[in-house]
ZAMARGU-4260 file (C-alpha; in steps of 0.2 Angstrom, whole numbers, plus 5000, padded with zeros to 4 digits):
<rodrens>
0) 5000/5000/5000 | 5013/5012/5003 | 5023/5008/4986 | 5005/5011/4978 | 5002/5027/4987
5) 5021/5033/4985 | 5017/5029/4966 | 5000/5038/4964 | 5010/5053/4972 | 5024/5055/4960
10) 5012/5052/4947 | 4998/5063/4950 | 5007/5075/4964 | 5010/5090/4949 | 4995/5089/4941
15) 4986/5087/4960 | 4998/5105/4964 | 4993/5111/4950 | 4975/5113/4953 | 4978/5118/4967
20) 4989/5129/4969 | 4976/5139/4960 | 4964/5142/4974 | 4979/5140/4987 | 4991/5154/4982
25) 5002/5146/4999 | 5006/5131/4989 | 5018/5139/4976 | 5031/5138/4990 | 5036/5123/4987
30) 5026/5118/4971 | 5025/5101/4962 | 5042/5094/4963 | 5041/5096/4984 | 5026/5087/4984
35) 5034/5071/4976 | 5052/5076/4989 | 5038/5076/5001 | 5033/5057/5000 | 5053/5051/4994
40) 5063/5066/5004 | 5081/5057/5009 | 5095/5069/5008 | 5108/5071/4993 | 5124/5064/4998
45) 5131/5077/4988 | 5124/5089/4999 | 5135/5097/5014 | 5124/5094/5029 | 5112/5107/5035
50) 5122/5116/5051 | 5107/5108/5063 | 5106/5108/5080 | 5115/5093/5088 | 5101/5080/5097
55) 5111/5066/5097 | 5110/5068/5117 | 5093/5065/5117 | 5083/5048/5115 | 5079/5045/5096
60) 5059/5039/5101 | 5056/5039/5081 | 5054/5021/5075 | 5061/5024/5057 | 5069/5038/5048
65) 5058/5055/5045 | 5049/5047/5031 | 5042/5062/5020 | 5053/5075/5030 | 5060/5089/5016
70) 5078/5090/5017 | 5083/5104/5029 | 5089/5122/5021 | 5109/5122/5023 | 5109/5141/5026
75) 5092/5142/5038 | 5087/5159/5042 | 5080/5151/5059 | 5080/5135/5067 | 5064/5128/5073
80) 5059/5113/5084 | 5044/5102/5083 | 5040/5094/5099 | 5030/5080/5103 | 5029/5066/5115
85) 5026/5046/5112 | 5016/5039/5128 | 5025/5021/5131 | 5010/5013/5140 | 4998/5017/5126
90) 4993/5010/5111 | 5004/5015/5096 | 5010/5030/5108 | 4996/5040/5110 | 4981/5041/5100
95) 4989/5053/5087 | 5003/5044/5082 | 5010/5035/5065 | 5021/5019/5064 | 5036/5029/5065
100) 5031/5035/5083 | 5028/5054/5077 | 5012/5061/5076 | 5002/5060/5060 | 5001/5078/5055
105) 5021/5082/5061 | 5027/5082/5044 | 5017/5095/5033 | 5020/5105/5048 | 5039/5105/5048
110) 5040/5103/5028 | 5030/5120/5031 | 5042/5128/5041 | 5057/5120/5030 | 5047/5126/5013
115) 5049/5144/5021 | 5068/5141/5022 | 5071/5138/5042 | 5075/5122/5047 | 5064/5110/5059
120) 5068/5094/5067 | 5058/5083/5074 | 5059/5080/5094 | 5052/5069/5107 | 5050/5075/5123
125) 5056/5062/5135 | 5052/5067/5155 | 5067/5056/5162 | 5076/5070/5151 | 5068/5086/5156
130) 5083/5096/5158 | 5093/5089/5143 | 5080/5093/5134 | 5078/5112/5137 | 5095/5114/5138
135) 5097/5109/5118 | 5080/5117/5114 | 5087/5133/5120 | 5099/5132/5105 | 5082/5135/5093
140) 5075/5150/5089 | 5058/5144/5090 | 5047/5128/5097 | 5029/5121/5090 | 5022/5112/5103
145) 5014/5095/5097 | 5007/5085/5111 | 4990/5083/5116 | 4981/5089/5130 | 4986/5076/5144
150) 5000/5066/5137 | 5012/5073/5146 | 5006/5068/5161 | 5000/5052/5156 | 5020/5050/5150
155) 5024/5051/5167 | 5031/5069/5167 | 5023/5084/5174 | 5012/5096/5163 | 5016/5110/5174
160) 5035/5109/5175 | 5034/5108/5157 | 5024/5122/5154 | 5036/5134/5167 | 5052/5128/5156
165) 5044/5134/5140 | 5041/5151/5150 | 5058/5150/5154 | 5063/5150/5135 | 5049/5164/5131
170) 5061/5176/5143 | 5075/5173/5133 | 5067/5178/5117 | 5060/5161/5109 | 5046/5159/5102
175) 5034/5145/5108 | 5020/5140/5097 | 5006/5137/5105 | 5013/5146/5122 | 5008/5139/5140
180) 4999/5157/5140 | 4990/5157/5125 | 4985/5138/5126 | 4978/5142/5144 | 4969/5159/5141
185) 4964/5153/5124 | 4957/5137/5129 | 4947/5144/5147 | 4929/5142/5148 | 4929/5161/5153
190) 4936/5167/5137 | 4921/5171/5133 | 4918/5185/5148 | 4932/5191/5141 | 4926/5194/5122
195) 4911/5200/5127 | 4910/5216/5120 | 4918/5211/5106 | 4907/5208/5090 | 4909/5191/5090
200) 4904/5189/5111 | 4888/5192/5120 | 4886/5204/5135 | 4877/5195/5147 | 4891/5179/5149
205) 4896/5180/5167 | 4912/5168/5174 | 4911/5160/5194 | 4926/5157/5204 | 4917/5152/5220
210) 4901/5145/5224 | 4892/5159/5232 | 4895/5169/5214 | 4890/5155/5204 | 4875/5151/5217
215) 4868/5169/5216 | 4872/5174/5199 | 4864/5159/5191 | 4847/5160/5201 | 4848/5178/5192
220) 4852/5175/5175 | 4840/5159/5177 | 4823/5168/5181 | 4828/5179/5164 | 4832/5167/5152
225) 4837/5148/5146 | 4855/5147/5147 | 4870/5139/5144 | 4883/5134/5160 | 4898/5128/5155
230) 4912/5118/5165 | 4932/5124/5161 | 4940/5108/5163 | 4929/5095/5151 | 4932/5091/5133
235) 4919/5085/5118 | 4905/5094/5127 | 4905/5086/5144 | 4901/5098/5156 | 4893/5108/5147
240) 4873/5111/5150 | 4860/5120/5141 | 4844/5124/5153 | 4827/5128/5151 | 4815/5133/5166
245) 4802/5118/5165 | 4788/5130/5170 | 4795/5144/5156 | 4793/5156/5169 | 4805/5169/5164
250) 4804/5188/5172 | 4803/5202/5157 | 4819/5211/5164 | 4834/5205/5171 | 4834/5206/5191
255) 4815/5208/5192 | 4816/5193/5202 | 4828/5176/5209 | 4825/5158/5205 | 4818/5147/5220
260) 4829/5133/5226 | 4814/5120/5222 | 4809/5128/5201 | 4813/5114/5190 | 4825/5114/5177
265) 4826/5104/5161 | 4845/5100/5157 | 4854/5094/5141 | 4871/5089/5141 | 4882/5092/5126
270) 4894/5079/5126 | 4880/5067/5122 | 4861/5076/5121 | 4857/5066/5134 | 4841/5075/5145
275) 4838/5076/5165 | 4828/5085/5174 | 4834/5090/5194 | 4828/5107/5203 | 4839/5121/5205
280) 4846/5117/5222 | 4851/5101/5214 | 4861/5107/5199 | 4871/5121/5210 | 4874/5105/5222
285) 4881/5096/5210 | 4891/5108/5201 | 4899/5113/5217 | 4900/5097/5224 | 4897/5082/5214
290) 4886/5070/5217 | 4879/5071/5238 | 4862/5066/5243 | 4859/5083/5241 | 4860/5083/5221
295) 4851/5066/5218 | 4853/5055/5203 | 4862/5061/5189 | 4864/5049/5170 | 4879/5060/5167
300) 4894/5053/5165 | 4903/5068/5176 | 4907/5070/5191 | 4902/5086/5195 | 4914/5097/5206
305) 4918/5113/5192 | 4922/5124/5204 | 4937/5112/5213 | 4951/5118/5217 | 4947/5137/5212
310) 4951/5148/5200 | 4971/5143/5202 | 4967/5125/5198 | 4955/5129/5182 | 4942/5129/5193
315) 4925/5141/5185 | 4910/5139/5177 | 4903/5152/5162 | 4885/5156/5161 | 4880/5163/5143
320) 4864/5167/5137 | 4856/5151/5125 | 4854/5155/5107 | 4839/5145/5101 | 4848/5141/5084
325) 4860/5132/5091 | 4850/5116/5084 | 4852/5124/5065 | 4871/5121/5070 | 4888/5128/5074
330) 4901/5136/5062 | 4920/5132/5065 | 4933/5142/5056 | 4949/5134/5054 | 4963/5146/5057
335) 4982/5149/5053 | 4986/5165/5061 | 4974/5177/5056 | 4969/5167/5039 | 4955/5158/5038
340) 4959/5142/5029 | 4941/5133/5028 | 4923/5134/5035 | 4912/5119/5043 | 4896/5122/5048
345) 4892/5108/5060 | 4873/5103/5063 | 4866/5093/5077 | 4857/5077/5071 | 4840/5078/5073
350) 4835/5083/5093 | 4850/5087/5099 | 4858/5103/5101 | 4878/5098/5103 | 4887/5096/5085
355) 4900/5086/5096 | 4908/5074/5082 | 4901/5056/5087 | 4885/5063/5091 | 4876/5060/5073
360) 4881/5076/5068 | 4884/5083/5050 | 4897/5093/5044 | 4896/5103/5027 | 4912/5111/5019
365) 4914/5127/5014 | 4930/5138/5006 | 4933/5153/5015 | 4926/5166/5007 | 4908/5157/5008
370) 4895/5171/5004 | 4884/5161/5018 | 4896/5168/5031 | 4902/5185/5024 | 4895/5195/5042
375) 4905/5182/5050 | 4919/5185/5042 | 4919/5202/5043 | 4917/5203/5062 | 4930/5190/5066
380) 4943/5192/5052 | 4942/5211/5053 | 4934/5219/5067 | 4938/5207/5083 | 4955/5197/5077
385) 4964/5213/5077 | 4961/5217/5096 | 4959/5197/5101 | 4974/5195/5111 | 4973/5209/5119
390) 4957/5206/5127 | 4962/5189/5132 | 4977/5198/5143 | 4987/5190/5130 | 4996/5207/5121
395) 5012/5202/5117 | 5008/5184/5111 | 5004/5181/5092 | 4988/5174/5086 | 4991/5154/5087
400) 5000/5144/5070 | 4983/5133/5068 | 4968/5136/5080 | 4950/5135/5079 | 4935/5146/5083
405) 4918/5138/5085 | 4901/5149/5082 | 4886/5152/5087 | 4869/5160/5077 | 4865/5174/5090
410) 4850/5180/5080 | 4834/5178/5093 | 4820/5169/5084 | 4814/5151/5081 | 4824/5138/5072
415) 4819/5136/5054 | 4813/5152/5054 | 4822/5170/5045 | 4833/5180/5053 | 4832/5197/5057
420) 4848/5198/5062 | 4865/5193/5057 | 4879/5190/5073 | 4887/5175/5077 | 4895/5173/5095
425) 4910/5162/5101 | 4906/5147/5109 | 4924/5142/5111 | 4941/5142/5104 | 4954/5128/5102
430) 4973/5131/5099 | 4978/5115/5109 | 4986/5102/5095 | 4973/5106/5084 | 4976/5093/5070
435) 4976/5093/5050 | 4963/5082/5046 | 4967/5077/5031 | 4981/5069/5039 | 4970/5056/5049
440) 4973/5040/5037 | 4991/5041/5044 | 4985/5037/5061 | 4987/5022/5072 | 4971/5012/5078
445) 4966/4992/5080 | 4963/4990/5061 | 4977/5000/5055 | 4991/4997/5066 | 5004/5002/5055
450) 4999/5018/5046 | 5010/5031/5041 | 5014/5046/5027 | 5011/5035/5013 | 4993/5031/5017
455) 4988/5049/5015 | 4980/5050/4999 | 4987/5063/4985 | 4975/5075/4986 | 4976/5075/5005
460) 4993/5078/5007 | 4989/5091/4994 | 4978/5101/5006 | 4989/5094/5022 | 5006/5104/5011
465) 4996/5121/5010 | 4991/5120/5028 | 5009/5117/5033 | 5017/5130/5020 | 5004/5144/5027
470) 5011/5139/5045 | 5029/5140/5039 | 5025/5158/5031 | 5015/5163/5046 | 5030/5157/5058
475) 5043/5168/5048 | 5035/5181/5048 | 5031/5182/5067 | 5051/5180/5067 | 5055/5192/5055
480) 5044/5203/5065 | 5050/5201/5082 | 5068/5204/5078 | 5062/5219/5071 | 5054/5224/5089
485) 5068/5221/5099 | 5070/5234/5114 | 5085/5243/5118 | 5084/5233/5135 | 5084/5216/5124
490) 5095/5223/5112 | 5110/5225/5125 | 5106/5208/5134 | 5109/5199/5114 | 5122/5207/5113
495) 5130/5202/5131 | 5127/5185/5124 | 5134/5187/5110 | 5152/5193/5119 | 5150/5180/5132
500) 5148/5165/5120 | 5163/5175/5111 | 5175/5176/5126 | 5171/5156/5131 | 5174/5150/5111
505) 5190/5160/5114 | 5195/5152/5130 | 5194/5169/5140 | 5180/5162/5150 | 5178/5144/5153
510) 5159/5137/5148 | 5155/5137/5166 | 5159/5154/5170 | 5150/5158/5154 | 5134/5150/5158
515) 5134/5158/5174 | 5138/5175/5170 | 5122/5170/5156 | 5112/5164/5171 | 5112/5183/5177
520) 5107/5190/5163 | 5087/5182/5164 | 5087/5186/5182 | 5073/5194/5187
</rodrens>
């Protein structure tokens, strides 16, 4: 199979580029003869070899060679580093992973990078190698982070001691993509609180830290409306509830009165659409702590608890107003920095409300410059994009390389019926390993145990190529443009460094009196 898809590639891959290069102007960086070095890339042995960092400290996890990797530039104008981590006491590593032990999508990625002339090499992170590890990734000018939201752990290293090591390399001037940061404000429930004046947010979505908030706020915003509560720590929709009054007996203006302990509420869960009908009392029980006596008997397959731990620990819960439409479906745009690089609109099967995949839901494609989501585009891509980090206290951090924003149809009437209005609101965003899609056939699982690069199919790996060649573009120029930015401040510490990596080549200083004297520097 791999022979045969190696084959179709080299046969078809020009015309394939071709065609698409058309509507994917991104593509001509590398054009038709990379797409065929894509599938047989092996360096020339006439070729000097590229000046690479050195890794050969660290444990090669990879299986086979970096099948499909582009040979690496021999003068690159930075060097980049693609981190991922292979989970031992896993299937096949970790969920995302192909037979060579990287993950399935790693490649386009750093051909991207390497088509944009920096060079990328592919890293495992191993915990029993924690300071190793840093030590050489300190010799990049910049990291993409690839591991997936509790690997690390699972790995047997610590998430959090990770996280702070790749801070630790921000200060020094590297670039980290996605940062701890932006991974942490991106990815929180009350991201939304935080957008909500925004065009794209709604200005009734409050965020609770401690039960007394989310006790008394939500009997408020209750007796106004059906809402939306939303958990910070789940995934695929758990946690997350959309509730109704069973009586309907909603007051005309916000405040005019409280909800009773004992009003019943009608509850759908969006992980599954599953119903459940408890009282007020109950559902602020078991939000706050789990399932008591006082809570009764929940189907969920939660636990309950949001609020453990406190806001430190992740601990919140985000009350947003319900849009009705929500059962017409959910619009995600795919994004590489600020580009939008495809539309899906995702409708609920019928009687649900989550568009959660594995939920019956259908997904329609669209390009992005669909005339159905013109408003949308023009609020997110040029009114709200240009402002985003900074009203997610993230100012000095770049948009995310690949991230995703999921939205919601704000207008007020009935489903099915026209709107008088056209705003779409946020309902989350994702920049946590988002993966390429069209990747997927080189993913491990039971009845493929074995599948790697070659099983992509052309025009794939066509779409997979333009992804990763609009990330390399999008990664230069965020280097190009933070050397540009330098401070007078950071300007005088480079240049420090530069003098004392000088006078230790030289032998004036030794390495250790060097690195200490380097130490100092990032004090702070």
């Amino acid at each position: 199979m791999a022979f045969r898809a190696a084959s179709r590639a080299l046969r078809g891959g020009a015309r394939a580029t071709a065609r698409f290069a058309a509507q994917r102007p991104a593509l001509a960086a590398v054009g038709a003869s990379a797409l065929g070095a894509a599938v047989w890339a092996k360096p020339s042995s006439c070729q000097t070899p590229a000046p690479l960092v050195d890794v050969s400290g660290l444990t090669k996890v990879a299986k086979t060679d970096d099948v499909g990797l582009l040979p690496q530039p021999l003068n690159p104008k930075y060097k980049t580093a693609l981190v991922q981590i292979y989970v031992t006491n896993q299937p096949f590593g970790g969920s995302d992973k192909s037979a060579s032990g990287h993950r399935y999508d790693s490649i386009p990625i750093a051909n991207g990078m390497i088509a944009s002339q920096m060079s990328c090499q592919l890293l495992h992170y191993v915990p029993e190698e924690h300071d190793a590890f840093f030590k050489i990734l300190d010799q990049f000018d910049a990291v993409i982070v690839r591991c997936n939201p509790g690997q690390i752990n699972a790995a047997g290293g610590d998430q959090i001691k990770f996280d702070d090591a790749m801070r630790a390399l921000q200060k020094k001037g590297k670039q980290v993509w996605p940062s701890p940061d932006v991974m942490t404000n991106m990815g929180a429930k009350d991201a939304l609180c935080k957008i909500a004046n925004l065009s794209i947010g709604l200005p009734d979505t409050l965020a609770y830290y401690s039960p007394e908030e989310f006790a008394a706020g939500f009997k408020k915003t209750m007796a106004f409306q059906p809402r939306v509560i939303k958990q910070n720590r789940g995934s695929s929709g758990e946690g997350i509830w959309i509730i109704k009054l069973k009586s309907g007996n909603y007051c005309k203006n916000f405040g005019d009165r409280l909800c009773s302990d004992e009003e019943v509420l009608e509850l759908m869960e969006a992980c599954d659409n599953h119903s459940e009908t408890h009282t007020v009392a109950e559902f602020v029980e078991f939000c706050v702590n789990g399932r008591t006596a006082k809570s009764g008997k929940w189907d969920t397959i939660g636990v309950g608890k949001y609020l453990e731990g406190g806001k430190a620990a992740g601990g919140q819960l985000v009350d947003q107003r319900f849009c009705p439409r929500i059962v017409e479906g959910e619009v995600r745009m795919n994004m590489i920095g600020d580009t939008c690089t495809g539309i899906i609109h995702k409708k609920p099967k019928a009687g649900g409300i989550s568009a959660v995949g594995g939920t019956g839901s259908v997904y329609t494609f669209y390009t992005p410059d669909a005339p159905e989501f013109k408003q949308l585009s023009e609020d997110f891509l040029k009114t709200s994009i240009p402002t985003l980090m900074q009203s997610l206290d993230l100012p000095n951090e770049p948009l995310p390389l690949w991230w995703t924003g999921d939205f919601i149809n704000a207008d007020p009437g009935a489903p099915g019926t026209p709107c008088t209005i056209d705003k779409w609101i946020v309902g989350e965003f994702n920049c946590s390993c988002v993966g390429i899609s069209k990747c997927l056939p080189a993913y491990c699982k039971a009845d493929t145990p074995n599948a790697s690069f070659f099983d992509i199919p052309v025009a794939d790996l066509v779409e997979a190529t333009y992804l990763g060649n609009l990330m390399g573009q999008k990664a230069l120029a965020i280097l190009d443009n933070q050397g540009t930015k330098l401070s007078p401040a950071a300007s005088k510490v480079l240049t420090r460094i530069e003098a004392l990596r000088g006078a230790a080549k030289a032998g004036v200083l030794s390495s250790e009196e060097a690195g200490g004297m380097m130490d100092k520097l990032f004090d702070v």
